[in-house]
C-alpha positions in Angstrom: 33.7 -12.8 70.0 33.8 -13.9 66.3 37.0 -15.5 64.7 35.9 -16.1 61.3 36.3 -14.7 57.9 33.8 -12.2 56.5 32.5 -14.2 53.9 30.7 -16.6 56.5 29.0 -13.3 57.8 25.7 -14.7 56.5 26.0 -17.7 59.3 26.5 -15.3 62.1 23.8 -12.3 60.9 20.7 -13.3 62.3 22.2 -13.8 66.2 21.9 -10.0 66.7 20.5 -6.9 64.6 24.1 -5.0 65.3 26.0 -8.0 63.5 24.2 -7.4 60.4 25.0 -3.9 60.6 28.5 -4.0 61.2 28.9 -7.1 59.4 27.6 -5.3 56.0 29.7 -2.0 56.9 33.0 -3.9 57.2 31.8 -5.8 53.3 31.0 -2.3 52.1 34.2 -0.1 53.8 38.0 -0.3 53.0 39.1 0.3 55.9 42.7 0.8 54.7 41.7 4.1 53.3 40.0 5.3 56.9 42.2 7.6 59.7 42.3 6.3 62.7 38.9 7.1 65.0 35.5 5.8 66.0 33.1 6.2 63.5 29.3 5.4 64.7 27.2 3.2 62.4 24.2 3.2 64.8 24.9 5.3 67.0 27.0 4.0 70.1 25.3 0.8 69.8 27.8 0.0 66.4 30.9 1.2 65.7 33.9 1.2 64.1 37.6 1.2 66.1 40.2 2.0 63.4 43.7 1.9 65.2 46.8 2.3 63.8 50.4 1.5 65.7 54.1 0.3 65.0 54.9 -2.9 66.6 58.2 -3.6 68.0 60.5 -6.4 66.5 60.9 -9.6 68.5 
């Protein structure tokens, strides 16, 4: 797991070819404007997990 912000992408790239992929898909994507769904960026090797939900109040 990555807890970063995308604009240190560049840092984290070159540990694995997927993370370059999904790295430049989530630059590229607004994902605000995608339903919820998988949606395969290579294949089932990377992929996107859009999910949407209410939350409950505390």
């Amino acid at each position: 797991m990555i807890i970063d912000q995308l604009k240190n992408a560049s840092f984290y790239s070159g540990m694995h070819k997927g993370l370059a992929t999904a790295f430049h898909y989530l630059q590229n994507t607004d994902l605000s404007k995608i339903v919820p769904g998988r949606y395969e960026i290579e294949g089932s090797n990377v992929y996107v997990l859009v999910q949407q939900y209410e939350t409950k109040s505390r």
